[in-house]
C-alpha angles and dihedrals in degrees: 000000000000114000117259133182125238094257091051098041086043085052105052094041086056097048093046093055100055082040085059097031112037087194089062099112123188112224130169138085109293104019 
């Protein structure tokens, strides 16, 4: 398993889950 950082691995669990969910929504300041 290659290494990742927080914000990367935060990043593509989130993608792939509006990939997989298309009512997954991303709400907040700086987004």
């Amino acid at each position: 398993m290659p290494k990742k950082s927080y914000r990367q691995a935060i990043n593509e669990a989130i993608r792939q889950e509006m990939e997989r969910d298309h009512r997954v929504i991303l709400m907040g300041e700086d987004v």
